[in-house]
N, C-alpha and C positions, 0 to 999 in steps of 0.2 A: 504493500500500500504506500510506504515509507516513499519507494522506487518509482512510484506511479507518479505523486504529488511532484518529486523532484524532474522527473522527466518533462511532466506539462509547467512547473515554472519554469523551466528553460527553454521550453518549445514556447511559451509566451513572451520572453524575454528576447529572443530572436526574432520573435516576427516585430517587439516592439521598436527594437534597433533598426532592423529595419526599414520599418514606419514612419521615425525621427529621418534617415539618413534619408529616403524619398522625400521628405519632407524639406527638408535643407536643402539640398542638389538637385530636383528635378522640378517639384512642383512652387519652391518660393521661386525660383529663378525665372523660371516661367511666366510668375504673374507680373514679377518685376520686369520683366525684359517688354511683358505687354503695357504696364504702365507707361513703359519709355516709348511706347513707338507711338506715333502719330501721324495723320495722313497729314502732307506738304501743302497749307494753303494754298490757294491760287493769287499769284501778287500780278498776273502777265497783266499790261496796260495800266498798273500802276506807279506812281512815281519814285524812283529810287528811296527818296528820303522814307518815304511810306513803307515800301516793300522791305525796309532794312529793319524797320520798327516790328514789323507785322513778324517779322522772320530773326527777331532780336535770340530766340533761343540757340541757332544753330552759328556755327563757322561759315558766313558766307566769303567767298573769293568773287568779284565784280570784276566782270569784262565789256569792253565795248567795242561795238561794230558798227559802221560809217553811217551817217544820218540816214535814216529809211523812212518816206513820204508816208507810208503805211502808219509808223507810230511815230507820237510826238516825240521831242527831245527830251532826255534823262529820262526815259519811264522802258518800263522790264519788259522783253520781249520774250524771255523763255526762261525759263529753271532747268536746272538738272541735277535729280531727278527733278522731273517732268510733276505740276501741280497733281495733288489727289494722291501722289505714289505714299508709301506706307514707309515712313522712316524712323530712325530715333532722333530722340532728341539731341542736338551736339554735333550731329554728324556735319561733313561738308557738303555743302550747297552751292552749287555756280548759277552768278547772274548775270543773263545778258540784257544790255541795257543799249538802249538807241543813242547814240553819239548827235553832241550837237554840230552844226554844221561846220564851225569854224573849229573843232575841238582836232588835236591830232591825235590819231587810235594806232599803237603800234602794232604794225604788218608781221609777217614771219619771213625776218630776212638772212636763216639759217641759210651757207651755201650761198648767199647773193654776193656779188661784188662791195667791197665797202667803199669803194668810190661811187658807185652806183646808189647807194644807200645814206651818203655824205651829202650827196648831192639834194638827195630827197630831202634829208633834214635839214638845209643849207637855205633852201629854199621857203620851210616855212617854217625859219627861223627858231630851229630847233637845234640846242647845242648839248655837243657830245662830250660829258666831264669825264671818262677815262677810256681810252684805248688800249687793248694788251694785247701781243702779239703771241703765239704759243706756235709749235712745230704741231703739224695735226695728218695723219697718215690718209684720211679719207677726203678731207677737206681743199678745195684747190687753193694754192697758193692766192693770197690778196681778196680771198673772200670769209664771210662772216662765218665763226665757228657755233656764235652764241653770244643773245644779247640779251641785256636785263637793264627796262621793263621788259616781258615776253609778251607777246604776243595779244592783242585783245585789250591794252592796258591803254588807261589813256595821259596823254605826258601835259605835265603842267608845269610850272616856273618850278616850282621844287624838286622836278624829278630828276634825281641823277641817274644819267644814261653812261649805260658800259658794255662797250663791243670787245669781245674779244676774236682776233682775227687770226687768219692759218699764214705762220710762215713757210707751207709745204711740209713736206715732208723731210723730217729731222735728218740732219747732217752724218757725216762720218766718224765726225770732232765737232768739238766746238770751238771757238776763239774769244778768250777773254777781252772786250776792248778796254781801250783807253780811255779810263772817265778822269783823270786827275784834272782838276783847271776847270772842269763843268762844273754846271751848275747842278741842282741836287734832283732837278725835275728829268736835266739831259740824261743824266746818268744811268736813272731808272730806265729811262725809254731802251736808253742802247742796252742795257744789262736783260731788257725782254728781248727786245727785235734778234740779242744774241742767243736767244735761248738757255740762257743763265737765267736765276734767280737773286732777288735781291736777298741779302742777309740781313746783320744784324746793323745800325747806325749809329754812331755817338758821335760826338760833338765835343769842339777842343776851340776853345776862344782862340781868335787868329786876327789882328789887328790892320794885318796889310793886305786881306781877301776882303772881296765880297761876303755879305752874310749867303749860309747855304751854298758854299764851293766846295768840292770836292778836294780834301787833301793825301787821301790815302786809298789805297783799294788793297786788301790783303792779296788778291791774286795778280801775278803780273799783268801787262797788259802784252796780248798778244800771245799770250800763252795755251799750248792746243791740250783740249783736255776731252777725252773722251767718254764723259758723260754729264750732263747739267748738275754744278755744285751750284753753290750760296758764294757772293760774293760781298763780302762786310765789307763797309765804308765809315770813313773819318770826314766828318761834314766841319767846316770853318761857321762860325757862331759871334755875335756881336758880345761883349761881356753883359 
């Protein structure tokens, strides 16, 4: 009997465990995960400011596409996902939004010429705050490898723009140049277009240079080196 009692509290004990551990891992998870999803209002034809409000819960990423007669300016043309779809809360959401007329929306000008591309932004008065030059095995020589903003973005006085451009296809060596007597902007530029890397910089009060002259480069210049190191520089400094 002793035997009996003992066997059915264990045989209940088990299924209580169980019970609990379904309870914890399958069926809270479940209701929580239903909590969090929610179908994606519909914000299309409404005004950015609105549709950012309306959609405050999630991660949105905002793109724009050239003025379209179809919708007014700043107002949502599309989500993705698409309104109605069944999402969580938090997730990423892309918004596309009607560009105003005179706004500039940046193109994908992966692989394009950067003279071709210089040109475009030259013209409407769009200025490029850094250029970087990289060796790129797929990429042709003098065209764009990769630019940020990307794509869809739209540029305003604040936005800093950075091409980075293909010097072909990497060398056999490299060649350390000659930065001593430059200035601290030259120096950079040639230590990319060489396919070297900037290193580390410090600064030493020099009273007979320029501020920002290049007085030292640990690597000689001219020196062939068969693979891209770091090249630390000694910048001239007003006291």
């Amino acid at each position: 009997m002793i035997n009996y009692i003992a066997k059915y509290f264990i045989s209940f004990l088990i299924v209580c465990i169980i019970s609990i551990l379904s309870i914890d891992f399958i069926i809270l998870p479940s209701i929580t995960k239903k909590k969090n999803e929610v179908f994606l209002p519909d914000v299309r034809l409404s005004d950015i400011e609105e549709a950012k409000e309306i959609l405050k819960d999630f991660n949105l990423s905002i793109f724009y596409v050239d003025n379209n007669k179809n919708y007014k300016e700043g107002h949502v043309i599309e989500t993705s996902p698409r309104s109605f779809s069944k999402v969580k809360k938090g997730r990423d959401v892309k918004i596309i939004v009607s560009a105003a007329k005179e706004d500039f929306i940046m193109g994908d000008y992966i692989d394009k010429s950067y003279r071709t591309v210089k040109l475009q932004f030259d013209r409407n008065n769009i200025i490029i705050d850094t250029t970087i030059y990289e060796y790129n095995e797929s990429i042709k020589k003098d065209n764009i490898v990769f630019h940020y903003p990307k794509k869809g973005k739209k540029i305003t006085e604040e936005t800093k723009l950075t091409l980075i451009v293909s010097s072909g296809k990497p060398p056999d060596y490299y060649i350390v140049p000659s930065l001593i007597n430059l200035s601290y902007n030259s120096a950079i530029k040639k230590i990319n277009e060489s396919g070297l890397i900037l290193g580390t910089t410090q600064y030493k009060t020099v009273d007979t240079l320029l501020n920002n002259t290049v007085i030292y480069q640990d690597q000689p210049a001219y020196k062939k080196l068969s693979m891209p190191i770091e090249i630390n520089l000694t910048i001239s400094k007003d006291e």
